[in-house]
N, C-alpha and C positions, 0 to 999 in steps of 0.2 A: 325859817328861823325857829319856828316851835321845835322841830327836830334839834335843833342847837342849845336852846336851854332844857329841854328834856333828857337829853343825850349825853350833855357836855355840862349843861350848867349857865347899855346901847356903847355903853362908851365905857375894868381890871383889865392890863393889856397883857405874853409869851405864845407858846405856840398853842392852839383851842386841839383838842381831841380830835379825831376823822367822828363824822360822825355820820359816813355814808354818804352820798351822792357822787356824781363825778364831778370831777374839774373843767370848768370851763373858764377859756382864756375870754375875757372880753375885749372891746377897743382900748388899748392902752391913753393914760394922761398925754396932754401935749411932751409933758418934760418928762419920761422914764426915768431921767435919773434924781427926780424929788425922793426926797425922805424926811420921815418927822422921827425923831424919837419919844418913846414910848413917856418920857415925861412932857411931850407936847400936847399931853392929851388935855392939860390945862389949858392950855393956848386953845385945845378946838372946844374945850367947854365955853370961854368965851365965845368963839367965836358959834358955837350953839345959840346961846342967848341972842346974838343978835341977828345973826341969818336963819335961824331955822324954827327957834319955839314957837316965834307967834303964831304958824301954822302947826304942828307938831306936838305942842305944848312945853310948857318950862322943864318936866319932867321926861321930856318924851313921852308920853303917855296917850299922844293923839289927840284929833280934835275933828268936826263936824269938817274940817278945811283936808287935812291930812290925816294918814293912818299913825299907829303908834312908831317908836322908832327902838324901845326899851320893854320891854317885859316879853310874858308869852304870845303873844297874836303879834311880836314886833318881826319884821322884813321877813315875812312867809315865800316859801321856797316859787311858788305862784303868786302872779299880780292878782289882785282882789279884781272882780269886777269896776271897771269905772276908772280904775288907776292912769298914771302918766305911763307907767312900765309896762315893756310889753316881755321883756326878758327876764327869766328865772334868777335868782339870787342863788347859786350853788356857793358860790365863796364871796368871802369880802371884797374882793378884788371887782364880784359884779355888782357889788352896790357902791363901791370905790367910780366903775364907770358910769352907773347912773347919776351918783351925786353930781358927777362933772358934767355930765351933758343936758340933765333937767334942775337943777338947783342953783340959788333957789329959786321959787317957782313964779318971783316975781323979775326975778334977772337970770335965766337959765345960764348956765355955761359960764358966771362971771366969777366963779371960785377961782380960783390960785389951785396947784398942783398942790404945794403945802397948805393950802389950809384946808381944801378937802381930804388928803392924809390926817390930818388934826382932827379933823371935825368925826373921822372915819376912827382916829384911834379914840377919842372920846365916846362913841358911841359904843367900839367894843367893849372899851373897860365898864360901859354903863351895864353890859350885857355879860359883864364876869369875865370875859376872855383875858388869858395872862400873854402879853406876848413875851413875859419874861425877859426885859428890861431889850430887846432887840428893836431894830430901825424897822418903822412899817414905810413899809414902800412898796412899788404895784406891784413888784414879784414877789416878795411875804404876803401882804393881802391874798395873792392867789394860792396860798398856802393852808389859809386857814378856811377851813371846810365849815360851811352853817348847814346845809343839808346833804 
């Protein structure tokens, strides 16, 4: 993700810049056909608050519990040592499938399709991505390139 704010610029949503790496397809959501629109990102900012900060922080910003999720050191192309993740973060799309299969990390896997799309466009727009007023859905997600 440093490659993505250095490059390009957690939660502003349109299409982010390539900013190099390749595309990788991950495991898609139960439901492919979810979509949030790009003003849902208020819906996953709540829903930030309340599934995600207390590890994470209010800001994104990280904590002794979790890594950050918003600034520069937020979702690095490589898991940190020690992490849940064993898979690179190339595009949103594969932190779209992490959030659904370890999140959160007190109830893994009990997101909704839509509210990890929410919680997913909340966190680009925190990260300055514009999606430019378009539906994020697992096949956009894999569009937008972070490394």
């Amino acid at each position: 993700m440093r490659a993505w704010f250095i490059g390009c610029v957690f939660f502003t949503v349109g299409a982010a810049a390539a900013c190099g790496g390749s595309t990788k397809t991950p495991a898609s959501p139960s439901s492919a056909g979810a979509a949030v629109s790009t003003a849902d990102a208020a819906l996953g900012a709540k829903l930030y608050a309340s599934k995600c900060a207390e590890c994470h922080g209010d800001q994104g910003q990280g904590s002794k519990k979790a890594p950050p999720l918003v600034g520069k050191d937020a979702l690095p192309l490589d898991p940190r040592p020690g992490q849940k993740r064993q898979a690179q973060f190339h595009t949103a799309a594969d932190v779209l499938a992490f959030i659904k299969a370890k999140m959160p990390g007190d109830d893994p896997g009990s997101l909704s399709d839509e509210d990890a799309l929410a919680i997913l466009a909340f966190d680009l727009q925190a990260n300055g991505v514009d999606l430019k007023g378009q539906a994020l859905t697992q096949q956009s997600a894999a569009q937008v390139q972070l490394h």
